[in-house]
C-alpha positions as CSV (number, residue, x, y, z in Angstrom):
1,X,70.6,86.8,101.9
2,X,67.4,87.4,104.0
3,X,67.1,90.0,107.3
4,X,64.0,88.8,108.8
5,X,61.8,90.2,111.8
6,X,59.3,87.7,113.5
7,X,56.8,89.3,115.5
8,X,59.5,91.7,116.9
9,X,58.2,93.8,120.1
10,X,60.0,96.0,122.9
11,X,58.2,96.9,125.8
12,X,59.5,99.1,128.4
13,X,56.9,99.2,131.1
14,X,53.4,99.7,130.2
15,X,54.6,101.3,126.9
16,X,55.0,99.4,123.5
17,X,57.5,100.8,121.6
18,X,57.3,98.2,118.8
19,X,54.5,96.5,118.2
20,X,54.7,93.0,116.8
21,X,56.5,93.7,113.3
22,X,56.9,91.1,110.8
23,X,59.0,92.2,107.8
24,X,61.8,90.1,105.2
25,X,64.4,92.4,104.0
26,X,66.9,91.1,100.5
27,X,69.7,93.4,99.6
28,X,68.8,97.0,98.7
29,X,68.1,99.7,100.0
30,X,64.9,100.4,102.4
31,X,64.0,103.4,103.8
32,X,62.1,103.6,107.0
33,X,60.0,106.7,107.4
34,X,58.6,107.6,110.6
35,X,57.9,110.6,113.0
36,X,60.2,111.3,115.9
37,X,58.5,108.7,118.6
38,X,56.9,106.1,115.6
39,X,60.0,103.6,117.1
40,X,62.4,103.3,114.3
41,X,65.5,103.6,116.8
42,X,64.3,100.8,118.9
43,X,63.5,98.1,116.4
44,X,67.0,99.4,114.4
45,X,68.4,99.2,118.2
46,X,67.0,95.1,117.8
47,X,68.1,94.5,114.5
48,X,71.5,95.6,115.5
49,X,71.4,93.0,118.0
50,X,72.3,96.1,120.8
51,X,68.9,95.9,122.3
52,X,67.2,92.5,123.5
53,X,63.7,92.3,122.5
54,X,60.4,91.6,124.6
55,X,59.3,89.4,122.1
56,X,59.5,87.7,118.8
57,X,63.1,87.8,116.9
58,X,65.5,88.6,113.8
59,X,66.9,86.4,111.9
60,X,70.0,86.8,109.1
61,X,69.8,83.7,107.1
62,X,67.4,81.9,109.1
63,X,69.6,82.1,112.2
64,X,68.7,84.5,115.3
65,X,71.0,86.9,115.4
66,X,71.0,87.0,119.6
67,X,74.6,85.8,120.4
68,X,75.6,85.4,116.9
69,X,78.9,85.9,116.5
70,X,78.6,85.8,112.8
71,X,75.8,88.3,112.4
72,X,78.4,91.1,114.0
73,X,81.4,90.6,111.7
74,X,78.9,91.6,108.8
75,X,76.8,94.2,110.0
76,X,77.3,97.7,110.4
77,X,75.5,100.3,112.6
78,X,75.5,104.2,112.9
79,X,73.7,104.8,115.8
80,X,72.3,108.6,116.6
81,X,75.5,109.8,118.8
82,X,79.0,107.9,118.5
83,X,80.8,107.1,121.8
84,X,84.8,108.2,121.2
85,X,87.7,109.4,123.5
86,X,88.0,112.7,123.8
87,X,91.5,112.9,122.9
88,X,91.3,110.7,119.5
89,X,91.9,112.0,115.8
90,X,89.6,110.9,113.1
91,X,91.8,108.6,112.2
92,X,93.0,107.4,115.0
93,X,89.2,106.5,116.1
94,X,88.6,105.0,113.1
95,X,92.0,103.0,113.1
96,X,90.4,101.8,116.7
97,X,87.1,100.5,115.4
98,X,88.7,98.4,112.6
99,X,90.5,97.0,115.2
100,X,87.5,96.3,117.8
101,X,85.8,94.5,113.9
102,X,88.7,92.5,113.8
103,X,89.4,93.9,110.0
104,X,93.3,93.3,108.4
105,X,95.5,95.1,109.5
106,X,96.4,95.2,105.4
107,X,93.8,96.9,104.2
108,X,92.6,98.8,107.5
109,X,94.4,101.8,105.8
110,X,93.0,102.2,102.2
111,X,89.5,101.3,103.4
112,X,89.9,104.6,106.0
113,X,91.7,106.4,103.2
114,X,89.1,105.5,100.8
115,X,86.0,106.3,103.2
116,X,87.3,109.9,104.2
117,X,87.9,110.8,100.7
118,X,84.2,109.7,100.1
119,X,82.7,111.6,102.9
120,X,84.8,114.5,102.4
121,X,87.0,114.0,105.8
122,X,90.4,114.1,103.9
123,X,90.9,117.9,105.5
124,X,90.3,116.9,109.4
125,X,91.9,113.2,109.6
126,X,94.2,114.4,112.1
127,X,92.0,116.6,114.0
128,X,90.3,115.3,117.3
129,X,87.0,114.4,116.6
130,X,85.3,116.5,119.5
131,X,86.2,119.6,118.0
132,X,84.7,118.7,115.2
133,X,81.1,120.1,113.4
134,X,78.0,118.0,114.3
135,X,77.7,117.4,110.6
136,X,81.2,116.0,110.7
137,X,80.9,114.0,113.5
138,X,78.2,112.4,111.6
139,X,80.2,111.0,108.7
140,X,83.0,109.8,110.8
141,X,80.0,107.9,112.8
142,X,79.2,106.7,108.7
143,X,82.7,106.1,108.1
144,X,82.9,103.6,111.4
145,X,79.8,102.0,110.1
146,X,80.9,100.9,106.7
147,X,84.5,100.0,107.8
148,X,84.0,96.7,107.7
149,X,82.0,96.1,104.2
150,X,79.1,95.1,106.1
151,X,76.1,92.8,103.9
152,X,74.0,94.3,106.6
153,X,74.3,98.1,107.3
154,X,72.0,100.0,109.7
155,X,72.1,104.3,109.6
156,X,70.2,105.7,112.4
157,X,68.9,109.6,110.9
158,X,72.6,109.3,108.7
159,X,71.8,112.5,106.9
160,X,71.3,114.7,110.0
161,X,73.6,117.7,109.9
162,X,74.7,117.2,106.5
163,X,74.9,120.2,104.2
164,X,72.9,119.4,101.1
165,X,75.7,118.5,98.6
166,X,76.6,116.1,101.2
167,X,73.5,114.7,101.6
168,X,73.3,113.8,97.3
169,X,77.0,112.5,97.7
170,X,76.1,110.5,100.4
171,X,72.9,108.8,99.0
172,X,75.1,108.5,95.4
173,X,77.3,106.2,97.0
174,X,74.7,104.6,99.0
175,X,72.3,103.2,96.1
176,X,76.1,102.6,94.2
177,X,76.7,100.0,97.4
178,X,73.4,98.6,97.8
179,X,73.6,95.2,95.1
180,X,74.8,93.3,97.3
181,X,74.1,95.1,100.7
182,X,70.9,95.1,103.2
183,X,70.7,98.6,103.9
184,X,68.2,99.9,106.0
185,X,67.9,104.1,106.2
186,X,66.0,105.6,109.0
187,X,64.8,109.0,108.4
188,X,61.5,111.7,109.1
189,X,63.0,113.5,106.0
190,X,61.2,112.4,102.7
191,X,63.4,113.3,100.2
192,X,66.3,111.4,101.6
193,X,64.9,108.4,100.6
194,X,62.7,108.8,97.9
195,X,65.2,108.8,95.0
196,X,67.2,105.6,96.6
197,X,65.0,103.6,98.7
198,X,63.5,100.9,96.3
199,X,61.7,100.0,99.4
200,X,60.3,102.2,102.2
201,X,58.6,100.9,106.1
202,X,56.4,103.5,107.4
203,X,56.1,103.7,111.0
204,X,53.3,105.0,113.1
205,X,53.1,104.4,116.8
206,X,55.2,101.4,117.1
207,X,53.6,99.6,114.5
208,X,54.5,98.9,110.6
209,X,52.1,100.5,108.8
210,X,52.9,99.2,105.6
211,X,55.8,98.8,103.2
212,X,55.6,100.4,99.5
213,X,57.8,99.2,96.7
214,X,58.7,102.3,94.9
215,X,56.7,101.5,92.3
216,X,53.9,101.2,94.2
217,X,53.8,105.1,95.0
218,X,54.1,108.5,92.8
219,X,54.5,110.6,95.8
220,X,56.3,109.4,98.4
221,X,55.5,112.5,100.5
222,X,52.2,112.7,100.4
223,X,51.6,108.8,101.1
224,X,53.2,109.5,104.1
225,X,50.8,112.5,105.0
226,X,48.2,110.5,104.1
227,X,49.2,108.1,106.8
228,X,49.3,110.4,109.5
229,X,46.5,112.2,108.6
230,X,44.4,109.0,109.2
231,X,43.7,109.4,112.6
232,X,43.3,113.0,112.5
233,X,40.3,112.5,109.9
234,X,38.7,109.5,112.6
C-alpha cells in the first residue's frame, strides 16, 4: 500500500501554494508540520482528491486517484470545518455519513457506538451538533472521518480545540490504528506529533522541506526552528 505524490502543485493565480512535491507514503503515521500559510491544507485538499491540482498527481497503488472511485471508499478526511444540518444529532449526522460511504447498514451502529465512546461523545449523541463546543465539533468531524475504516485517513489540524487529556487519548488510539493505515496528521503544534509520527513533512512556503524519520531527529521542536530560522539568518 503506497500514497504517492508526483510533482504535485496548485496554483491559484500568480501564487504557488504547493510547489512541486514529490513524496511515497506506506502505512504509519506522518506528521506534517508547517506554519499557518506553508500549504498543508491545499496539498491534504489534493490528496483527498477534493481539490484538482495544477500540476503533477497522487497516486494510491500506482493508480491516480482523480475519478477513482475506489480511492474514496478507503480514505477518510477531516477537513478544518465540517458541513452538517443544523437540525441534526450527533448521531443522526453520523448515521448520514455512513450512509453517503455506502457502509452496512449492520455494523453502521457499533462502529458509531464504538467511535463516540472513544472520543468521549457518549454524553451528547443526541444533542444537535451546532450547540455543541468547538472542541466537540471537532471529534464528531474525527468520528465522520474514521467511520469507514479507511487505509488512507487524512486529519486536517485534528487536535484543535481539544482539551489535553483528549488530545493523549486521541493520539493513543491513533498510533494503536496506524499498522495497517496511511495516516497523515497536519499540525503547527509540535508535540502532537512528536511521540506518534514515525515520520514527519515539514512545510515551508509551499515547498517540502524535507521529511525526517524519527530517528533521524532528537528534537523535533527545535529542527523545526531551525528550519524557519533559515532565512531569517540569510
Amino acid at each position: 500500500m503506497k500514497l504517492e505524490m508526483i510533482n504535485l502543485s496548485k496554483n491559484f493565480g500568480k501564487k504557488e501554494a504547493v510547489k512541486a512535491i514529490n513524496a511515497q507514503l506506506t502505512p504509519g503515521v506522518w506528521g506534517l508540520l508547517g506554519a499557518n500559510g506553508a500549504g498543508k491544507t491545499t496539498m491534504m485538499r489534493m490528496m483527498a482528491g477534493i481539490l484538482e491540482p495544477s500540476y503533477g498527481k497522487v497516486t494510491y497503488c500506482g493508480k491516480d486517484i482523480r475519478n477513482n472511485s475506489a480511492y474514496r471508499s478507503i480514505f477518510g478526511f477531516l477537513p478544518q470545518e465540517i458541513q452538517f444540518n443544523k437540525d441534526q444529532t450527533v448521531v443522526d449526522y453520523l448515521a448520514y455519513i455512513a450512509a453517503l460511504k455506502n457502509i452496512d447498514p449492520d455494523v453502521t451502529k457499533e462502529r458509531i457506538d464504538r467511535l463516540l465512546n472513544v472520543l468521549t461523545l457518549e454524553d451528547v449523541r443526541t444533542k444537535k451538533i451546532v450547540k455543541l463546543s468547538g472542541g466537540m465539533k471537532r471529534r464528531v468531524g474525527i468520528a465522520q472521518a474514521m467511520l469507514n475504516d479507511p487505509s488512507v485517513l487524512i486529519l486536517d489540524e485534528p487536535t484543535a480545540g481539544l482539551d489535553p487529556g483528549e488530545r493523549i487519548r486521541f493520539r493513543n488510539f491513533l498510533s494503536a490504528s496506524s499498522a495497517d493505515k496511511i495516516i497523515i496528521l497536519s499540525t503547527h503544534i509540535v508535540s502532537d506529533i512528536e511521540d506518534i509520527a514515525e515520520h514527519v513533512m515539514i512545510m515551508k512556503d509551499g515547498e517540502l522541506n524535507r521529511i525526517v524519520n524519527k530517528k533521524e531527529y532528537d528534537d523535533l521542536e527545535k529542527l523545526y526552528i531551525s528550519i524557519f530560522m533559515e532565512e531569517t539568518d540569510k
